[in-house]
MARZAFI-967455 format. One line per field, with one value per residue (C-alpha): residue number from 0; residue in three letters; y, z, x negated. Coordinates in nm, 4 decimals, always signed. Each point is the difference from the previous one (the first is absolute). Layout:
N
num = NUM, ...
residu = Ala, ...
north = Y, ...
up = Z, ...
east = X, ...
END
This chain:
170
num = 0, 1, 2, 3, 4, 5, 6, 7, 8, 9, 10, 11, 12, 13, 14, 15, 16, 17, 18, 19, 20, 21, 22, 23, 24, 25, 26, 27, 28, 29, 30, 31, 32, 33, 34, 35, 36, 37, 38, 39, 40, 41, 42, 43, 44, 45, 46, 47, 48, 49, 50, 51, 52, 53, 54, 55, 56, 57, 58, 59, 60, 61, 62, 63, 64, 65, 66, 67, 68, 69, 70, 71, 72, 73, 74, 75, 76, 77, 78, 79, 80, 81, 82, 83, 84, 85, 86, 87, 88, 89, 90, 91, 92, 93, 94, 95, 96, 97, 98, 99, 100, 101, 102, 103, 104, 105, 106, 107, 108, 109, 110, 111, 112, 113, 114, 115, 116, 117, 118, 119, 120, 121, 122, 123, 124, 125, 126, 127, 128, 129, 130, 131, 132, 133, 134, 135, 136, 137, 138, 139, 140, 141, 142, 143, 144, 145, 146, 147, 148, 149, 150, 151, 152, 153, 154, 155, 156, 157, 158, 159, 160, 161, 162, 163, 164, 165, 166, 167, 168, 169
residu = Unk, Unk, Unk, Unk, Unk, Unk, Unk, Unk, Unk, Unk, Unk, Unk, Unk, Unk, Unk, Unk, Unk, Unk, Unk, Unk, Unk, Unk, Unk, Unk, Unk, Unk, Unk, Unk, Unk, Unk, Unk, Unk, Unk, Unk, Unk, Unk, Unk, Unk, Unk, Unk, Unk, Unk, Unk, Unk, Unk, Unk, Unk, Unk, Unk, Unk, Unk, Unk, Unk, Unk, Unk, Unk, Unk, Unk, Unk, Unk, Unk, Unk, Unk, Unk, Unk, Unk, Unk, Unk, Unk, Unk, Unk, Unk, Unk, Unk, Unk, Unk, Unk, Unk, Unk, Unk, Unk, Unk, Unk, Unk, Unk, Unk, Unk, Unk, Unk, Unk, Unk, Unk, Unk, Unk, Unk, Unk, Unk, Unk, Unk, Unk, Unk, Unk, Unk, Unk, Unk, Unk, Unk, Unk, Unk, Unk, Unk, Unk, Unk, Unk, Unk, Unk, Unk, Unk, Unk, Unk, Unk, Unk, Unk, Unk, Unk, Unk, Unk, Unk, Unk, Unk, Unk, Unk, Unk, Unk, Unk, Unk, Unk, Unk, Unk, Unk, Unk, Unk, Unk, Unk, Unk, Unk, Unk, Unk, Unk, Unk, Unk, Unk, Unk, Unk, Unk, Unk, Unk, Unk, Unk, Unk, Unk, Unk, Unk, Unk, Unk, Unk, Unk, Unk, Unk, Unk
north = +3.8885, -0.1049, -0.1942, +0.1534, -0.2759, -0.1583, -0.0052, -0.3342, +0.1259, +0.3087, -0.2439, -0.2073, +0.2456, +0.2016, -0.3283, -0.0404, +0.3297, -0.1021, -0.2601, +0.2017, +0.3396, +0.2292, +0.0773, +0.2578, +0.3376, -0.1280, +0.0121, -0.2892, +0.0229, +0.1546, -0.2146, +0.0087, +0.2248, -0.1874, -0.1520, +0.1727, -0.1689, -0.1297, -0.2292, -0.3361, -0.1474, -0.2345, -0.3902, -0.1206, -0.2890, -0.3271, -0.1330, -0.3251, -0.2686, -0.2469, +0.0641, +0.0591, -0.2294, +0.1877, +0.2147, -0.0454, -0.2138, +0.2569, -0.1865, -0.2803, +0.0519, -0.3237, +0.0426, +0.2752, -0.0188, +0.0177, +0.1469, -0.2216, -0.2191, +0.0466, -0.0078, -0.3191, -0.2002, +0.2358, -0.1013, -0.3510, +0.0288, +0.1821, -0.2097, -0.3233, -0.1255, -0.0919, -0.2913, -0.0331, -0.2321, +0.0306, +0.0532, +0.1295, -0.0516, +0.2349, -0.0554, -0.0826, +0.1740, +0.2282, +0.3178, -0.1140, -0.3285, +0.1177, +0.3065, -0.3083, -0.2097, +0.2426, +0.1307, -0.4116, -0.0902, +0.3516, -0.0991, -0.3504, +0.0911, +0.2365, -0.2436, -0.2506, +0.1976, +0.0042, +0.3565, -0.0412, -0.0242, -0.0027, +0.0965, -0.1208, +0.2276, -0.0097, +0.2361, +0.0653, +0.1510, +0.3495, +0.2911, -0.0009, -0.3831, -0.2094, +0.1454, -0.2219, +0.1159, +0.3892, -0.0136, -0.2058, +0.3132, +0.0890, -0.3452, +0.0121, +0.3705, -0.1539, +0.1100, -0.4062, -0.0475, +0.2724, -0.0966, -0.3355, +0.1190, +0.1784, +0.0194, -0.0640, -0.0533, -0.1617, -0.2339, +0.0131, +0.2416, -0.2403, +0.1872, -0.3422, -0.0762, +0.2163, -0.0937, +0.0576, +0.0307, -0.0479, +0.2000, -0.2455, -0.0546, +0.1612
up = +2.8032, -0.3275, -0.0928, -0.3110, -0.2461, -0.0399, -0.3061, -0.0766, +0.0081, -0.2256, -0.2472, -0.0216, -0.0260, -0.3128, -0.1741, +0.0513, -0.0876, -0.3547, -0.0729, +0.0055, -0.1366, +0.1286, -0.0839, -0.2226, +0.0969, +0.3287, +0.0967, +0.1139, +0.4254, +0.1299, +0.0976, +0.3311, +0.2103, +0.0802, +0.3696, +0.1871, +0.0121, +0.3297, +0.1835, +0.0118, +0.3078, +0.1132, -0.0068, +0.3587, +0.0772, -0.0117, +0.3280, +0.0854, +0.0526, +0.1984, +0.3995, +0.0998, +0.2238, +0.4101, -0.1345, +0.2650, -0.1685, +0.0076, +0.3431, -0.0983, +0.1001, -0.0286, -0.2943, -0.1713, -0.3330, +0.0111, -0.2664, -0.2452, -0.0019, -0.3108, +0.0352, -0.1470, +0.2460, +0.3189, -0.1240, +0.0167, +0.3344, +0.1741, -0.2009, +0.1649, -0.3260, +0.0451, +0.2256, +0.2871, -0.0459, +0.4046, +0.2799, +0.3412, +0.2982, +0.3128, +0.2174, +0.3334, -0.0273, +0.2413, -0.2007, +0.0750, -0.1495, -0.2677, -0.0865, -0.0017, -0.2404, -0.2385, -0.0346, -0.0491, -0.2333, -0.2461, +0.0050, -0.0819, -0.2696, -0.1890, +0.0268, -0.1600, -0.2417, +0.0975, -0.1307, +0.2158, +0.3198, +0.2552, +0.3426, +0.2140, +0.2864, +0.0817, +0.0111, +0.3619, +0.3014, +0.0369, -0.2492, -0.0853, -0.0591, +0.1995, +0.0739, -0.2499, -0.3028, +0.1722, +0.0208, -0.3476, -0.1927, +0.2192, -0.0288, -0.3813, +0.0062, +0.2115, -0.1477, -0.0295, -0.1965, -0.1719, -0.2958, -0.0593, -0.0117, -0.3236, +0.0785, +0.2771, -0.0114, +0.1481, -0.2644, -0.0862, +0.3121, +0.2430, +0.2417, +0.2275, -0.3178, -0.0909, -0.3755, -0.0695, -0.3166, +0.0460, -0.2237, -0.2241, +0.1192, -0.1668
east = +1.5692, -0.0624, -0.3519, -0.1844, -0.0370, -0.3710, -0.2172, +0.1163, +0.4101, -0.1093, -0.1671, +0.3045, +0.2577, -0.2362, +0.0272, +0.3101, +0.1160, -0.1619, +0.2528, +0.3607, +0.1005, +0.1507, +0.3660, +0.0894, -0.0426, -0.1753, -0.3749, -0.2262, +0.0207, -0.3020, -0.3538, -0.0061, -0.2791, -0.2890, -0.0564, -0.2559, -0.2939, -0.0529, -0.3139, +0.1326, -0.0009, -0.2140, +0.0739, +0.1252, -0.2024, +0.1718, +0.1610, -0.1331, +0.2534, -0.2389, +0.0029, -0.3861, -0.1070, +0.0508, +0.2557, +0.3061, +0.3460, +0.3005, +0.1932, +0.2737, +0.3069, +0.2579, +0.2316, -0.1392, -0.1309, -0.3892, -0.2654, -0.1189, +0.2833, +0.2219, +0.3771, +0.0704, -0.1989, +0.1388, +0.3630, -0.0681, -0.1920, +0.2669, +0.2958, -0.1825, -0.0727, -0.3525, -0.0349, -0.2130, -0.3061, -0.0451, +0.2128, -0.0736, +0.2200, -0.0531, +0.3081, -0.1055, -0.3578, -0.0977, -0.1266, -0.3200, +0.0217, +0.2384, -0.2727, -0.2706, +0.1875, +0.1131, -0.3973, -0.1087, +0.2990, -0.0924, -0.4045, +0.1288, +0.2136, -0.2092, -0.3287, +0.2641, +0.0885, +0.3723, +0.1896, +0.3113, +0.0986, +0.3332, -0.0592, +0.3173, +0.0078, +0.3810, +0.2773, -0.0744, +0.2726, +0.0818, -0.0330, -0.3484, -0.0789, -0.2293, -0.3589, -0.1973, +0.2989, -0.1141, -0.3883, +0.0098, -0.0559, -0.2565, -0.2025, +0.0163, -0.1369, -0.3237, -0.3247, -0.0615, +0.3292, +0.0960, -0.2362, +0.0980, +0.4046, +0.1369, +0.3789, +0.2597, +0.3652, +0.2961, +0.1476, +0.3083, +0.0619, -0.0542, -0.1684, -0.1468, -0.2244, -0.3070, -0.1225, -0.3253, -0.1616, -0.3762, -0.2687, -0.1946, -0.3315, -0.3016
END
């Protein structure tokens, strides 16, 4: 389907059409038939880009690229580039302990201002990992945590390493 051309597009081709001649034995091409004149639509309000305060964080999954994180700083995160100011052991935690220290170390880091993390919780045995690398994900989606984490990944593919990159405080 072809568009009609606007007001503007009519004006510019009439001017134009002023600066050439037409060959010999040939007529000027035709104006083109006015677009109908339709109600413009109405302005779409602008999107804010600033979560509201309450409104619920999108969940974190580990190594997938978040909003509001541009690609640049992703890459490095997940390349291992960005070095860990902090480093949290959990082998030999129960998952209680383990759950315990991760929630301490995160409140910790964020009050000092830290903005990267590793959390070491081992390859594990078996297929799916150990069960603090399995309820991880879960821990970091906590209504308690989820707002003071802005991206996961495994760096460098490691998959017994967690890197966090902490939101900056506000």
């Amino acid at each position: 389907m072809r568009r009609r051309p606007s007001a503007e597009d009519q004006e510019a081709w009439a001017a134009y059409l002023g600066t050439v001649r037409p060959l010999a034995g040939r007529a000027a091409p035709p104006q083109p038939p006015p677009p109908p004149q339709a109600a413009a639509p109405a302005p779409r309000p602008a999107i804010p880009r600033v979560r509201r305060p309450g409104t619920p964080l999108a969940p974190l999954a580990i190594g997938t690229a978040p909003g509001g994180l541009d690609g640049g700083t992703w890459g490095r995160l997940r390349a291992g580039r960005i070095a860990p100011e902090r480093t949290l052991d959990l082998h030999f935690h129960t998952l209680a302990r383990a759950r315990q220290a991760l929630e301490t170390t995160l409140h910790e880091a964020q009050a000092g201002g830290l903005r990267c993390l590793d959390v070491i919780t081992g390859r594990g045995s078996g297929e799916g990992g150990g069960a603090i690398r399995r309820e991880l994900p879960l821990w970091l989606n906590l209504p308690s945590l989820r707002p003071l984490v802005l991206a996961a990944t495994h760096p460098g593919g490691n998959v017994g390493v967690t890197r966090l990159l902490l939101r900056r405080p506000r």
